[in-house]
N, C-alpha and C positions, 0 to 999 in steps of 0.2 A: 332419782327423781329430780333432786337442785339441778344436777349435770343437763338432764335432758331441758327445763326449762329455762336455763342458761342458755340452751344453744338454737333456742326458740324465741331469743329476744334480740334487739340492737345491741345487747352488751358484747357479743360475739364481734361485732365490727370494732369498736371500743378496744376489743383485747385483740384484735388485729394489730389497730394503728400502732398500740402499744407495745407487742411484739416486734414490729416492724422498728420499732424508735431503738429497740432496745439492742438488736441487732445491728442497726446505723453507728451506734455507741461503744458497743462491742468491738464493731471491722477498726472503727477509727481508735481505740485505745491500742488493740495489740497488733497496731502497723500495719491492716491490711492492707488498707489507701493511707496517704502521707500528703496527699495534695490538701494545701493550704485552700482549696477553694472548697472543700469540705470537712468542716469543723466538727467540732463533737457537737451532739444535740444537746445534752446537758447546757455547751456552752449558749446552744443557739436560745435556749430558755431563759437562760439568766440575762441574757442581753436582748432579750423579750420584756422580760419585767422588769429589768431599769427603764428600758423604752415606755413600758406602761405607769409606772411611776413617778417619770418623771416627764409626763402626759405629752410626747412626741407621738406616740401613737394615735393617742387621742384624737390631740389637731391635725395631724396629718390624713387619717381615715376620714373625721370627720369632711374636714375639704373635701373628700373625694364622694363622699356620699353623697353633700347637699347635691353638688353637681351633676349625682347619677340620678337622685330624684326628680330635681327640674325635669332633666331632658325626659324620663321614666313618664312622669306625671305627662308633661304634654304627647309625646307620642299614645300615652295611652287611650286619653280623651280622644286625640282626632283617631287612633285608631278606631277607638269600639264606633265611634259615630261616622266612620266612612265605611266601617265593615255593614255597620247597621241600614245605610245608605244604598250600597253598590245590593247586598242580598237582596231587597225587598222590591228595589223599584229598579226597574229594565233599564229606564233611559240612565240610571246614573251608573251602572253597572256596563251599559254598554260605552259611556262616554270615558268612563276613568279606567278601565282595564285595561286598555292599551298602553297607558303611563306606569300605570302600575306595574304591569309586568314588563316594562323596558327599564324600569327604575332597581326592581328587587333583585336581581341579578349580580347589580351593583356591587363590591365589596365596601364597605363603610369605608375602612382606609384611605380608597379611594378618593373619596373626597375631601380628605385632610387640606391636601395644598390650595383647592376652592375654599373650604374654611377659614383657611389663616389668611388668604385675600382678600375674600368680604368680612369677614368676622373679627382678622387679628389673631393675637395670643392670649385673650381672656377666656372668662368664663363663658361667656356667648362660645364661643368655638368648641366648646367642648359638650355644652348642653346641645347644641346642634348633632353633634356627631354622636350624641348617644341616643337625640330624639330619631337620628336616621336610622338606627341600629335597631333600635327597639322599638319602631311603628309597623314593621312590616308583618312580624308572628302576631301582632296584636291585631290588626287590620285582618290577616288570612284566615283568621281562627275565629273571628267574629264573623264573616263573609260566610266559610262553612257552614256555624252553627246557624244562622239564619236557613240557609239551604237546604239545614235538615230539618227544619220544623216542619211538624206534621199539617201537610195540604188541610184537614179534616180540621185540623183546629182552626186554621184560619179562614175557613168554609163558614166556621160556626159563628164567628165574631160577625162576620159579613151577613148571616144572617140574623143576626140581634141589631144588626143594624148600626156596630160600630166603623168609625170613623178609620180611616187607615192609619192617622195617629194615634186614635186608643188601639190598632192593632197590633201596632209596632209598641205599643210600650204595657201593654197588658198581655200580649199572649207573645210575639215575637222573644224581648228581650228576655222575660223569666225563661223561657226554654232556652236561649244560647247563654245563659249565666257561666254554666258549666263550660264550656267551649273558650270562652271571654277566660275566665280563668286559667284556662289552659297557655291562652296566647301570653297573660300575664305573666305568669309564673314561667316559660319561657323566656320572655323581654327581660325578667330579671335577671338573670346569670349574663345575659346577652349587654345589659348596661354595665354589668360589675367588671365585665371582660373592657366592656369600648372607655371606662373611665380611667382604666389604668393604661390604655394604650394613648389616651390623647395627652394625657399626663407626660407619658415618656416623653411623646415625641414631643410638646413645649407646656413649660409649666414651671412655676417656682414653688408650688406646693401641691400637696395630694399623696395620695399612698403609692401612686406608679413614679413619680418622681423620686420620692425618698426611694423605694427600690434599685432608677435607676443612678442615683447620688453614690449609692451604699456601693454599687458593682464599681463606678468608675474611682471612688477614693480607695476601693478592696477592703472596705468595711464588712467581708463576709458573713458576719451572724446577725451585724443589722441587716444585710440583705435578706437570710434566711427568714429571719422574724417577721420580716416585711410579706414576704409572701407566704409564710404561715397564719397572718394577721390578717389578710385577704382569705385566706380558706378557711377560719374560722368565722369572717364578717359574710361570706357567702353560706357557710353553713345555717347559721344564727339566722341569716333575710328567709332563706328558704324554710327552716322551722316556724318562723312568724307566719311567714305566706299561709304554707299548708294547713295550720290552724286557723287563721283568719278562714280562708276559702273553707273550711267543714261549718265554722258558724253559720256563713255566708248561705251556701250550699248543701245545706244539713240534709238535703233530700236523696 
């Protein structure tokens, strides 16, 4: 009966990764691989928690978060409110879809080298290239959920005689909540990935820098740590999200 409800819970992924660690552990003690650019995990942990203790990690993620937020924060706002925008009302919907869809195609990367020539190598450059990465799932997803609100509800407002702005913000947005969040929670993996790519490419701090620091000195487990310190800060955002959004959206 423990057996079955063990294998009915997330502890079954849990005892994956752990499996998985342990076999990584195993190949590299009894000589399976021998390349130095794969370490023991054991050691990758221990040179994890000196990094944590002796708060390199810290300031290094943190730099890289503020940065993902900025850029996160504002694409999100001008997303929901152009998605909000282009669904409801024809003319804006007809005026900005043609940019929009010549725009999103785009690959982010893309516009690195335009970034570091109006922008530079700060933080402007980098809040840019994350607001371009993660406006567009947020913007399409709001656009949608507008699209699918029910005709009949908004039949009903018009005849109680509200305004097209109490439409849009009494019956419109509570129905695309769900959708909005969707785009959210998208844009977030989608900034966690663009902050450590603008990093690499220039940067004196952040978590993609010390990553790319760690490969070119062949600091190997600070490397490893680096990008296990990334998979655990993207696990961690996504557990926060999904909670927040059932308070939010308890419906």
């Amino acid at each position: 009966m423990k057996l079955q409800k063990f294998v009915h819970t997330r502890l079954t992924g849990v005892a994956l990764i752990f499996f998985l660690a342990v076999c990584w552990e195993v190949a590299v003690r009894m000589g399976v691989t021998t390349s130095p650019s794969i370490p023991r995990v054991s050691t990758i942990f221990y040179t994890w928690g000196k990094l944590i203790v002796s708060g390199v990690i810290a300031e290094q993620l943190g730099s890289s978060l503020y940065r993902m937020f900025i850029g996160y924060l504002i694409a999100s706002m001008l997303g929901i409110f152009i998605g909000l925008m282009m669904g409801y009302f024809r003319f804006i919907d007809n005026l900005l879809e043609p940019i929009v869809e010549l725009l999103r195609p785009i690959p982010t990367p893309a516009y690195i080298p335009i970034a570091i020539l109006l922008l530079g190598l700060g933080t402007e450059m980098k809040v840019f290239l994350i607001a371009a990465a993660t406006f567009f799932p947020v913007l399409l997803n709001t656009y949608s959920g507008v699209r699918l609100v029910d005709p009949v509800q908004i039949n009903t407002g018009r005849t109680f005689c509200l305004s097209p702005t109490e439409i849009l913000w009494k019956i419109i947005l509570p129905s695309t909540i769900p959708q909005i969040f969707t785009g959210l929670r998208i844009s977030l993996g989608i900034g966690l990935i663009m902050v450590v790519i603008s990093e690499m490419v220039a940067a004196n701090s952040g978590i993609g820098y010390f990553i790319l620091q760690a490969q070119r000195t062949f600091e190997v487990s600070q490397m490893y740590a680096g990008i296990f310190t990334l998979g655990v800060a993207g696990y961690l955002l996504n557990f926060i999200f999904i909670h927040v959004e059932k308070r939010i959206v308890h419906w």
